[in-house]
C-alpha atoms as an extended CHARMM CRD file, in Angstrom:
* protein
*
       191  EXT
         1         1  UNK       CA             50.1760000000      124.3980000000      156.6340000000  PROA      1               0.0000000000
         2         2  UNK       CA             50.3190000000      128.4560000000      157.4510000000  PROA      2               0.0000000000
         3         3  UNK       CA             50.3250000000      129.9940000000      154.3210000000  PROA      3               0.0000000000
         4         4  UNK       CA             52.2730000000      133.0680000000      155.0700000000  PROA      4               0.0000000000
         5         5  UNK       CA             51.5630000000      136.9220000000      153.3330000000  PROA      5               0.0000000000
         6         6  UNK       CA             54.3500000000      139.6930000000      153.0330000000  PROA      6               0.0000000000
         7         7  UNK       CA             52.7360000000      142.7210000000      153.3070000000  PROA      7               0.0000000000
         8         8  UNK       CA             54.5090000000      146.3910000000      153.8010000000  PROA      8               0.0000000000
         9         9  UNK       CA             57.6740000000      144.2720000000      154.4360000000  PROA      9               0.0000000000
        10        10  UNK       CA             56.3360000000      142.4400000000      157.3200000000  PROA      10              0.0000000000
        11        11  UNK       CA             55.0580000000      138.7640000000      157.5390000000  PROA      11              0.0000000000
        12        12  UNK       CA             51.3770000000      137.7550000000      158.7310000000  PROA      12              0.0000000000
        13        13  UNK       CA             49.3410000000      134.4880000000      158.2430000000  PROA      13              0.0000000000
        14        14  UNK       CA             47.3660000000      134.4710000000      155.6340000000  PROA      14              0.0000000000
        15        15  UNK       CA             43.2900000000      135.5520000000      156.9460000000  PROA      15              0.0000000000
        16        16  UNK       CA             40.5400000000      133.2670000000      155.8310000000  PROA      16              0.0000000000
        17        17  UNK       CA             39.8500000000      129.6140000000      156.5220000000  PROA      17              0.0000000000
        18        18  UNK       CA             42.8250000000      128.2920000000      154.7650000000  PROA      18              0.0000000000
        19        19  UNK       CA             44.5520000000      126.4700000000      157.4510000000  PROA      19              0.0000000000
        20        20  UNK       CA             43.5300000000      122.7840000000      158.2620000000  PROA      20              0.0000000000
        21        21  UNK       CA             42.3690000000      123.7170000000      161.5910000000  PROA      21              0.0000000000
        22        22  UNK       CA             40.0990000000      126.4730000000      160.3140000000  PROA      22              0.0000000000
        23        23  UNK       CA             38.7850000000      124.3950000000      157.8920000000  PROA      23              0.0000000000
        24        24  UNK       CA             38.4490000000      121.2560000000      159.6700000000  PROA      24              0.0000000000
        25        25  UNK       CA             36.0930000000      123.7870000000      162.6070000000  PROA      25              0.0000000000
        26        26  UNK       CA             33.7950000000      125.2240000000      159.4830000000  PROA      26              0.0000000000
        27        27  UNK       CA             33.3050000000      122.1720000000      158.0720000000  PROA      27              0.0000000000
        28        28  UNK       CA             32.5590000000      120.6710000000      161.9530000000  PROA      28              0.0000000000
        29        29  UNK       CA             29.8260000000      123.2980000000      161.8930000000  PROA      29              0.0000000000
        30        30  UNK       CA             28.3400000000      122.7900000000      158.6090000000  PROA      30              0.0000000000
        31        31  UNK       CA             28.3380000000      118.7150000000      159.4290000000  PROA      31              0.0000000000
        32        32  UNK       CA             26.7320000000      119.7950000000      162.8710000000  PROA      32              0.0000000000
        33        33  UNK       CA             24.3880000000      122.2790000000      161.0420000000  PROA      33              0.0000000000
        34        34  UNK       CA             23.3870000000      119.2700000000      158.3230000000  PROA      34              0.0000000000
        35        35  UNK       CA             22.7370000000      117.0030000000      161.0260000000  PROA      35              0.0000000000
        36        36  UNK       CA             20.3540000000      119.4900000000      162.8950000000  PROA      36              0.0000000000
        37        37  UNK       CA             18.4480000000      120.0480000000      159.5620000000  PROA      37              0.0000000000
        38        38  UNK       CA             18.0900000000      116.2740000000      158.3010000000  PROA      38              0.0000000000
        39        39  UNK       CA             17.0620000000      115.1810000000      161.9830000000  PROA      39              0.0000000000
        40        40  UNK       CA             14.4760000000      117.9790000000      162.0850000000  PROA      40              0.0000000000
        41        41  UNK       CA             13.0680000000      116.9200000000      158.9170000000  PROA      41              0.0000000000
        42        42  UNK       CA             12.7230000000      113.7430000000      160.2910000000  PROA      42              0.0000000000
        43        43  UNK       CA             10.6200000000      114.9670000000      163.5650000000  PROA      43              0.0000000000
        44        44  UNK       CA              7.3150000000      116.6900000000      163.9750000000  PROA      44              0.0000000000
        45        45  UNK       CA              6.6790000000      119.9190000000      162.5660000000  PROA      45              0.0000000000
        46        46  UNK       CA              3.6470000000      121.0260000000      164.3170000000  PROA      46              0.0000000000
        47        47  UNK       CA              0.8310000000      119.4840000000      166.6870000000  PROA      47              0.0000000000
        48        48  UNK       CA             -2.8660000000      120.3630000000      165.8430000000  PROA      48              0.0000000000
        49        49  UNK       CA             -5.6820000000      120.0820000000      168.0610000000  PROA      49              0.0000000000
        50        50  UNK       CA             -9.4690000000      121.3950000000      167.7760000000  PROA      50              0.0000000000
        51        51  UNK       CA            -10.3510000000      122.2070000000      171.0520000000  PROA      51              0.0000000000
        52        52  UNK       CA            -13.7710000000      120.2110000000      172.4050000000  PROA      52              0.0000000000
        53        53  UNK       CA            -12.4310000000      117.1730000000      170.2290000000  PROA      53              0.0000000000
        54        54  UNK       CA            -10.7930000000      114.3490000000      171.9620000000  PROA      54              0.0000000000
        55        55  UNK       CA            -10.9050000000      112.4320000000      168.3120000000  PROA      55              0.0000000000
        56        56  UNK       CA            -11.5280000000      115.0960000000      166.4540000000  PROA      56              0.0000000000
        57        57  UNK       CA             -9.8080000000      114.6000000000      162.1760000000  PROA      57              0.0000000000
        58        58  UNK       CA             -7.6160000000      117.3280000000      162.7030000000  PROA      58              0.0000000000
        59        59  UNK       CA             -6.3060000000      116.5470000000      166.0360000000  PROA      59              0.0000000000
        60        60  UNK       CA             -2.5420000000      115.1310000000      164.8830000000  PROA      60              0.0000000000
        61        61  UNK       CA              1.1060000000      115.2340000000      164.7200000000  PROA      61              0.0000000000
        62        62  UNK       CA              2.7760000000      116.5810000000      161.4140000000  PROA      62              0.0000000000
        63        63  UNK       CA              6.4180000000      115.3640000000      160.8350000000  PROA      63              0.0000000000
        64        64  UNK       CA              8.2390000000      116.7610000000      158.5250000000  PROA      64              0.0000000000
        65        65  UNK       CA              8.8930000000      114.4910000000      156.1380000000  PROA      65              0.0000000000
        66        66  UNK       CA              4.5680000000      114.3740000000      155.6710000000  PROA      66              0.0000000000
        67        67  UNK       CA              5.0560000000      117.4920000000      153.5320000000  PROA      67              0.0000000000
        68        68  UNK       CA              7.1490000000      118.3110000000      150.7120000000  PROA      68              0.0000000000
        69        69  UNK       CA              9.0240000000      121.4750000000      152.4820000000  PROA      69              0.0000000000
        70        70  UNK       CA             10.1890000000      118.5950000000      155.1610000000  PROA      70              0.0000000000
        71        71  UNK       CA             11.6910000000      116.5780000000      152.2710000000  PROA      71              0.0000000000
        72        72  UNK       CA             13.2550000000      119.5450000000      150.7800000000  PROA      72              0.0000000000
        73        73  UNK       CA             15.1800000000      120.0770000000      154.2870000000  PROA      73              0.0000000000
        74        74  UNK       CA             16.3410000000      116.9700000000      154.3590000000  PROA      74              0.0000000000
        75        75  UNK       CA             17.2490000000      117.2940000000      150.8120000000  PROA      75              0.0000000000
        76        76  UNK       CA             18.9780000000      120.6440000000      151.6460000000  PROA      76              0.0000000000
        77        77  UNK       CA             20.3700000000      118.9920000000      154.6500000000  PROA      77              0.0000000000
        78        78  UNK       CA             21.7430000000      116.2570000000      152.4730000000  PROA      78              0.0000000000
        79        79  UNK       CA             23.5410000000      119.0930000000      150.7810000000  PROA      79              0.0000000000
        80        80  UNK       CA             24.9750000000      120.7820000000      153.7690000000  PROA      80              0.0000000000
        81        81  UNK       CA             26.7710000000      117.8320000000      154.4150000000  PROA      81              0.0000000000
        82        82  UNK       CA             28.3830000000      117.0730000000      151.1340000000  PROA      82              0.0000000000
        83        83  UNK       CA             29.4560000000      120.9850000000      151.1590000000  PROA      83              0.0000000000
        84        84  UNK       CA             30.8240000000      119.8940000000      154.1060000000  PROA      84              0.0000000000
        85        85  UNK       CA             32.9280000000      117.3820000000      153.1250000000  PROA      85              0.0000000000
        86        86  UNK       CA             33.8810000000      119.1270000000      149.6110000000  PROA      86              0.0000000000
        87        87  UNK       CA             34.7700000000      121.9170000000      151.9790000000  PROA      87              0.0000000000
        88        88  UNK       CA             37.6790000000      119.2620000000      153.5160000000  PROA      88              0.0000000000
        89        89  UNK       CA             39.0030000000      118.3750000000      150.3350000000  PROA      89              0.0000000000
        90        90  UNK       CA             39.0320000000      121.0920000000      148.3500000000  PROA      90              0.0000000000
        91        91  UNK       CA             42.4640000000      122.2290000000      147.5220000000  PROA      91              0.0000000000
        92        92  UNK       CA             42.1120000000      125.6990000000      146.9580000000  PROA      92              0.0000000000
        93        93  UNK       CA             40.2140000000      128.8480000000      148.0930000000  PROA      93              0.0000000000
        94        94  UNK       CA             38.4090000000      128.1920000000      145.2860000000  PROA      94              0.0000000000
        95        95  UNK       CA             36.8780000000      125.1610000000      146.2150000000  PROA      95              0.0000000000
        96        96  UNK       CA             36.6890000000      126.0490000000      149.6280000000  PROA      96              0.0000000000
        97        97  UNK       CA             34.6840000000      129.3140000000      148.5250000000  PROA      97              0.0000000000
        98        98  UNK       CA             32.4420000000      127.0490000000      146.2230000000  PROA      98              0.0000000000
        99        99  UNK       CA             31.5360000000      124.7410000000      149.2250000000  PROA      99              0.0000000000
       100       100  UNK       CA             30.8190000000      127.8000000000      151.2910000000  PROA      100             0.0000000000
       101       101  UNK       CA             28.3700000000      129.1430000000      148.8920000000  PROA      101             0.0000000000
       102       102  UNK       CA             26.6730000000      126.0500000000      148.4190000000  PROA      102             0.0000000000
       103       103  UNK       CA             26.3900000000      125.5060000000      152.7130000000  PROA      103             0.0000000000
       104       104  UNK       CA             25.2740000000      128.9770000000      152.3470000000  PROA      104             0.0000000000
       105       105  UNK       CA             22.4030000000      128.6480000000      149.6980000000  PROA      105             0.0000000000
       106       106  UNK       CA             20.9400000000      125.4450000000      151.2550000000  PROA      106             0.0000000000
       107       107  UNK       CA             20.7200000000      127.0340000000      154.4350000000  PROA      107             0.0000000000
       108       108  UNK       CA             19.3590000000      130.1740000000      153.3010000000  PROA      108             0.0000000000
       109       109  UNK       CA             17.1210000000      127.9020000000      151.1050000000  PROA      109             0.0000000000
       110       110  UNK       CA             15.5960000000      125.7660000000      154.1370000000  PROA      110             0.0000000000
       111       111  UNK       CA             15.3490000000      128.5390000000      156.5010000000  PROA      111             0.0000000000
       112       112  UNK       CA             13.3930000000      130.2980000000      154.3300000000  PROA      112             0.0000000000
       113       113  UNK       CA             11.0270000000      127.1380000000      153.8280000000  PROA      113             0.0000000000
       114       114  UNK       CA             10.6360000000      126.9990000000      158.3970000000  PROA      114             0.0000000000
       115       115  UNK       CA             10.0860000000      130.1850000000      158.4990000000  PROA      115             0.0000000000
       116       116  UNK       CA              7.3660000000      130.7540000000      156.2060000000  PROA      116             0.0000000000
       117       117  UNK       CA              5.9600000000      127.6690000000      157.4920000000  PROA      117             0.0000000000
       118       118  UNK       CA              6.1920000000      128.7580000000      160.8770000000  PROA      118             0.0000000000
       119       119  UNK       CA              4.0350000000      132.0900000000      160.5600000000  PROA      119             0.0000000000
       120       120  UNK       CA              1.7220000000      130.4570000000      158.2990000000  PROA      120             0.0000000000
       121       121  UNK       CA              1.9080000000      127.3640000000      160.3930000000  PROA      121             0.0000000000
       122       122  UNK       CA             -2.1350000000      128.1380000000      161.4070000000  PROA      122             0.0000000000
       123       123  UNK       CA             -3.2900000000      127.6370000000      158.4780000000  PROA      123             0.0000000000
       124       124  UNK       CA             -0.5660000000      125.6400000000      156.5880000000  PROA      124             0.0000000000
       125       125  UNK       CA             -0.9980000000      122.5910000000      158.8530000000  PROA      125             0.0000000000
       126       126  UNK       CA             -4.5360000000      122.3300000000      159.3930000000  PROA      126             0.0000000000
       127       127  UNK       CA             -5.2780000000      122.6650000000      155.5380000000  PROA      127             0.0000000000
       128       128  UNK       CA             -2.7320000000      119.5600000000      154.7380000000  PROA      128             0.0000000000
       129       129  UNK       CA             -4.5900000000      117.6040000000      157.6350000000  PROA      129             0.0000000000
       130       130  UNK       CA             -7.8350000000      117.9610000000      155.7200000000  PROA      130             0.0000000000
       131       131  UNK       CA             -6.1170000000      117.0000000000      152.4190000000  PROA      131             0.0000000000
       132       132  UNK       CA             -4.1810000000      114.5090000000      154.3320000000  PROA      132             0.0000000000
       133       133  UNK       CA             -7.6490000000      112.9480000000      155.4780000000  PROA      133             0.0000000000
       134       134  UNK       CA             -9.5590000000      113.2850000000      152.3580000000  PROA      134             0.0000000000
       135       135  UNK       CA             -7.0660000000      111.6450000000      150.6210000000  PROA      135             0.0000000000
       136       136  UNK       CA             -7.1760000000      108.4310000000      152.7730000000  PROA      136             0.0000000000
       137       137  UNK       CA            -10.9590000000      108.1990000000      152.5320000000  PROA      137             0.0000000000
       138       138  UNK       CA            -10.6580000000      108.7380000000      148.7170000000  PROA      138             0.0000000000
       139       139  UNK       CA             -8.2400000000      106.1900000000      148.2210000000  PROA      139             0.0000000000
       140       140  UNK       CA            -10.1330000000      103.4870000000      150.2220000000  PROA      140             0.0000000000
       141       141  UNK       CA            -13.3840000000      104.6150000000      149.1850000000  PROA      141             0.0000000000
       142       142  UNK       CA            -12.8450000000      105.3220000000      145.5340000000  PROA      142             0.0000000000
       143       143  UNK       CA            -14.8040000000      108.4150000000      145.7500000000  PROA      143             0.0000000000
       144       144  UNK       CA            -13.4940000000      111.6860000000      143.6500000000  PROA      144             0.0000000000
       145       145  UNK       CA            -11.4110000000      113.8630000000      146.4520000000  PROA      145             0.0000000000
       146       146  UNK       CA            -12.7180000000      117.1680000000      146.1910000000  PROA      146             0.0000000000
       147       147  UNK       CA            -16.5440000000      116.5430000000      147.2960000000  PROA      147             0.0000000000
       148       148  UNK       CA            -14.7590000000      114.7210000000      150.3000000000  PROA      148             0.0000000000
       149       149  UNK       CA            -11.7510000000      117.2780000000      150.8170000000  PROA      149             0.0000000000
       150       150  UNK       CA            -14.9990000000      119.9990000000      150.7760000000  PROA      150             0.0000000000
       151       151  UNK       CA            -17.5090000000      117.9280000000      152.7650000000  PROA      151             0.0000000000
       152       152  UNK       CA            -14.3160000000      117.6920000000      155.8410000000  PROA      152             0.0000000000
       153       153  UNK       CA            -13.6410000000      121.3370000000      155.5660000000  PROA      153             0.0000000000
       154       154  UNK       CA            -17.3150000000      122.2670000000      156.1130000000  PROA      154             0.0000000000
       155       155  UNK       CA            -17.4170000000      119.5740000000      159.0430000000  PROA      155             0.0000000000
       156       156  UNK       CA            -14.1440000000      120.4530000000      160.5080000000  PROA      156             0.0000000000
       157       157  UNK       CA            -14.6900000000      124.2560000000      160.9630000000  PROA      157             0.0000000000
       158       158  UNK       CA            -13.7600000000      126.2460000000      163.9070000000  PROA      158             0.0000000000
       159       159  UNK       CA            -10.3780000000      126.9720000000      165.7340000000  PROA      159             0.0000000000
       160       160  UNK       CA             -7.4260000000      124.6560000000      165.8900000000  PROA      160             0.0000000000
       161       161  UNK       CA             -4.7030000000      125.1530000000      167.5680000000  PROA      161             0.0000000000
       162       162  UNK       CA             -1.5760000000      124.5740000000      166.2300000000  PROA      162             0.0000000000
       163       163  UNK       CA              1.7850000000      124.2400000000      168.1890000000  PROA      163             0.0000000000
       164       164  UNK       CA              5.2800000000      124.5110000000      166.5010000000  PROA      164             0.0000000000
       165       165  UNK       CA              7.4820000000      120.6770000000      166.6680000000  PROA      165             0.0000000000
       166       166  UNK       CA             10.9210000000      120.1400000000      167.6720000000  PROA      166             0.0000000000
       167       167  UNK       CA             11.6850000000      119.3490000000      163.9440000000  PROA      167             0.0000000000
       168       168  UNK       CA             10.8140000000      122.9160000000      162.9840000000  PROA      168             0.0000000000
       169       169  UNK       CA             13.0270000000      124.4620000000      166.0210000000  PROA      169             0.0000000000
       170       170  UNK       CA             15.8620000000      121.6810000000      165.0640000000  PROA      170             0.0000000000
       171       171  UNK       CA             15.7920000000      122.7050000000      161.4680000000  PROA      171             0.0000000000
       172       172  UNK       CA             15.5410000000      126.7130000000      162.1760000000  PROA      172             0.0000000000
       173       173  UNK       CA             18.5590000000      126.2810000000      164.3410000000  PROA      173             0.0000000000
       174       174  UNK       CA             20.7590000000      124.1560000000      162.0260000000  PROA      174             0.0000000000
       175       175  UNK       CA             20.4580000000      126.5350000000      159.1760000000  PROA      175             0.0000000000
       176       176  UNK       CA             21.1650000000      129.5270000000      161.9240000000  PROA      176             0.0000000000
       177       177  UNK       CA             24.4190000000      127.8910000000      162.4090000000  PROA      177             0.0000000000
       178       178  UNK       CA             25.4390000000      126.6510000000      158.7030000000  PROA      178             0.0000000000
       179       179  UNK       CA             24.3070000000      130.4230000000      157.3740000000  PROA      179             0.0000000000
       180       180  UNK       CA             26.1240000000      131.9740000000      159.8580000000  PROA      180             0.0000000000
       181       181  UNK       CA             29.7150000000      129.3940000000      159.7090000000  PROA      181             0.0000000000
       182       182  UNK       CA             29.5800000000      130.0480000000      155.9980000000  PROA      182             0.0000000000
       183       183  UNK       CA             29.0130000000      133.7750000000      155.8970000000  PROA      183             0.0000000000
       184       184  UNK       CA             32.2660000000      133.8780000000      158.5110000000  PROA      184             0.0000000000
       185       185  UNK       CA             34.2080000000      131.7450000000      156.2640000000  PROA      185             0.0000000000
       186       186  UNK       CA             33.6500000000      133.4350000000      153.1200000000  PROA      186             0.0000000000
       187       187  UNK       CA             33.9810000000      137.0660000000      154.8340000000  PROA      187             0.0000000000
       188       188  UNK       CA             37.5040000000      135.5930000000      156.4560000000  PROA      188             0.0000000000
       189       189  UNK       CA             38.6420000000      133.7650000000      152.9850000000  PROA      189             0.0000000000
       190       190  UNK       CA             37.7850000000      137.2660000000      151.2280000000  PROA      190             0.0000000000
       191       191  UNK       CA             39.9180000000      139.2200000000      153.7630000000  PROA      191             0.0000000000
């Protein structure tokens, strides 16, 4: 399945991911780089822990799928892998270039979303613990949230220390290798 290119009289195979082996490996990666995202999204994200407080409210794991930017990566994940496989059927360079953008987008997309939620992670976690909490005692309570959600702020003040998850390092490196597979692919099919 070589497609073949005369140029200046002589005869090369054609550059870019056009051949089935080429585009069975990218599409390997991208299906190894989905799977690394969704399964991250799935783990926890970060570990918080007030020091001095065996039982303290903000001492807890935060998996991914807890927050909304964990259920966009799997979402994004879930995309990945149907680039993936339109990347194995697609008939032309075309579609092949249309499945590498898309691989490319979500992985841009979600690595965007770990990142900025791992430098902000000392403040990003602990504040969704509080709402997390509030919101629990509101709903069995039937008290209005914000009085509570203020009330465990004031209580809960002081340093936490947060520790990046697995899920965050799992995500962060599946997008590092679907980016990086597509950006090859499409640099090789535009050659």
């Amino acid at each position: 399945m070589n497609e073949w290119v005369a140029q200046a009289g002589t005869a090369r195979p054609a550059a870019g991911p056009r051949t089935a082996a080429a585009v069975s490996a990218i599409a390997t990666f991208a299906a190894i780089a989905s799977a690394l995202v969704m399964l991250g999204s799935l783990m926890p994200w970060a570990r918080l822990v007030q020091p001095g407080s065996s039982y303290g409210v903000l001492n807890s794991t935060i998996d991914g799928l807890a927050i909304l930017d964990g259920r966009v990566a799997l979402a994004c994940g879930l995309v990945i892998a149907g680039a993936a496989a339109g990347l194995v059927m697609a008939r032309s360079g075309g579609g092949q270039r249309a499945a590498l953008v898309a691989i490319l987008v979500a992985s841009i997309a979600v690595g965007t979303i770990a990142v900025v939620d791992a430098i902000r992670a000392g403040e990003r976690f602990p504040s969704f613990r509080v709402d997390q909490v509030a919101r629990q005692i509101s709903d069995t309570t039937g008290l209005p949230l914000d009085p509570i959600r203020a009330r465990l702020a004031s209580q809960v003040g002081g340093p936490v220390s947060v520790t990046l998850g697995a899920g965050m390092a799992l995500v962060l490196a599946g997008t590092t290798l679907g980016a990086t597979a597509s950006i090859v692919a499409l640099y090789r099919l535009g050659r």
